[in-house]
C-alpha positions in Angstrom: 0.0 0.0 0.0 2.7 2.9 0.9 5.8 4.2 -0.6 9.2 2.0 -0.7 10.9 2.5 2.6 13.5 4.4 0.7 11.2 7.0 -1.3 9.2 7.3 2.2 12.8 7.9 4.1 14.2 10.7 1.1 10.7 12.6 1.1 10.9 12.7 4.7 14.6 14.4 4.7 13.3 17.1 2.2 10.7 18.1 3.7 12.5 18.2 7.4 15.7 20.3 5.2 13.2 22.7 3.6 11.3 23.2 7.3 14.8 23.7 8.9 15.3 26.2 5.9 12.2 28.4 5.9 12.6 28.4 10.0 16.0 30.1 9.4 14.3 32.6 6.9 12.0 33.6 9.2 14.9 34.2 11.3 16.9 35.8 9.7 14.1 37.7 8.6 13.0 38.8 11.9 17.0 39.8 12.5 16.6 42.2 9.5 13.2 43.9 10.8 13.4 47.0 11.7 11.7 47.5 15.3 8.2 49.3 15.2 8.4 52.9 15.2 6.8 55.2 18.4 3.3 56.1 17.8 3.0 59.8 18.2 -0.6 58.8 19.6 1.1 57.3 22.7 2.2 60.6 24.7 -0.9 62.4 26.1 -2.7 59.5 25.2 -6.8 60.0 26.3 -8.3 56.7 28.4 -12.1 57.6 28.6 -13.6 57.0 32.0 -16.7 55.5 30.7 -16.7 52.6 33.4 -15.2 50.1 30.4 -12.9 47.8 32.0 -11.3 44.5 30.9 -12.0 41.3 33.0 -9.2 39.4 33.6 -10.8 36.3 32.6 -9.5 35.7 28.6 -12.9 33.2 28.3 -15.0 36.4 28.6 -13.4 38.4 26.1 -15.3 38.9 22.6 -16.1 41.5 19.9 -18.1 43.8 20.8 -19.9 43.9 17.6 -19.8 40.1 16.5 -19.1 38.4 19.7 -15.7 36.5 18.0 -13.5 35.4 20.6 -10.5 35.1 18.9 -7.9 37.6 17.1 -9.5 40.5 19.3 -7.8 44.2 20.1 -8.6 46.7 23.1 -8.9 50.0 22.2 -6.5 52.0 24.9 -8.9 55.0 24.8 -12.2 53.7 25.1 -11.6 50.1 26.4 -13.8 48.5 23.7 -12.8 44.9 22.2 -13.0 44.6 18.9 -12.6 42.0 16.3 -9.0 42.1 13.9 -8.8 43.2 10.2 -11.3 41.2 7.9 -9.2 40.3 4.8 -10.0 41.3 1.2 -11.2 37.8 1.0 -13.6 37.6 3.8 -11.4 35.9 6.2 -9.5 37.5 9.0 -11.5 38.8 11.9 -14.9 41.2 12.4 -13.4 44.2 11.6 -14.9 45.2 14.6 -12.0 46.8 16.1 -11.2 49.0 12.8 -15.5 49.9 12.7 -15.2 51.6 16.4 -12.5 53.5 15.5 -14.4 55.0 13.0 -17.5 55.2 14.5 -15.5 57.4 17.3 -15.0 59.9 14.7 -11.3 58.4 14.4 -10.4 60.3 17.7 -9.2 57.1 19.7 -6.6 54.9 17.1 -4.2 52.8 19.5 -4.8 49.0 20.2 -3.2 46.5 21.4 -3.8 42.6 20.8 -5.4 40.8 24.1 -3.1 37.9 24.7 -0.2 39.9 24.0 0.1 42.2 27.2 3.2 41.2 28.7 6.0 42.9 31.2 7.7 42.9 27.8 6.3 45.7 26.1 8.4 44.7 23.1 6.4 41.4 22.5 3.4 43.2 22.5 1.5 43.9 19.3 0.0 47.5 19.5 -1.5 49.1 16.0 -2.7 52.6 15.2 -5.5 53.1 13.0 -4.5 56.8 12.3 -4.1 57.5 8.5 -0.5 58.6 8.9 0.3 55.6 11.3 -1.6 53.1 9.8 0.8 50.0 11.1 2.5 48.2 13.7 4.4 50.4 16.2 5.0 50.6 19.7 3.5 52.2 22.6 6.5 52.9 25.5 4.6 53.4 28.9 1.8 50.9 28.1 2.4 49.2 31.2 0.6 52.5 33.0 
């Protein structure tokens, strides 16, 4: 029924070599990024008191708007949780993090992925909305 031992054993070493080979891409890939910039959104940053906190509890986090529970983002200003990015193809999250920025008349543009806050603020993903930001970036301080 399966391959010869040999064809089996050979397919197996090319596709460990080429894994071992795209994990030192990525690698050296990452070596090669250039870090985040600063947002300029981060200093004088505005946290609404609206009474919006976060639970602690990951299980009871979800979008706001779709109720996904995965690949969410807390807006820093308003405390909302929103679903990530949908792709151009549908897939990808609710959008819903991207739709309550602008329906806050695009005042409040910095979030950060939940399940990313860390002590290390360099291992957290943070991403402005702002036109002119539009990306990754960091946010020094977030720990306040």
């Amino acid at each position: 029924g399966g391959l010869p031992f040999h064809v089996a054993e050979s397919a197996e070493s090319v596709v460990r070599h080429a894994g071992a080979e795209v994990r030192s891409d990525v690698e050296v890939w990452k070596m090669h990024e250039d870090p985040p910039p600063v947002s300029k959104y981060a200093e004088g940053l505005e946290v609404l008191e609206n009474g919006v906190g976060v639970d602690p509890d990951p299980k009871s986090w979800k979008c706001g708007k779709s109720g996904d529970t995965t690949n969410l983002w807390l807006n820093l200003s308003t405390g909302y949780i929103g679903g990530g990015r949908r792709n151009w193809d549908g897939s990808g999250g609710s959008n819903g993090a991207l739709d309550h920025y602008n329906e806050t008349g695009k005042k409040y543009p910095l979030v950060v992925k939940l399940g990313t806050i860390d002590a290390d603020v360099d291992s957290i993903d943070c991403f402005s909305y702002a036109p002119d930001e539009d990306g990754p970036l960091k946010i020094p301080h977030l720990s306040k």
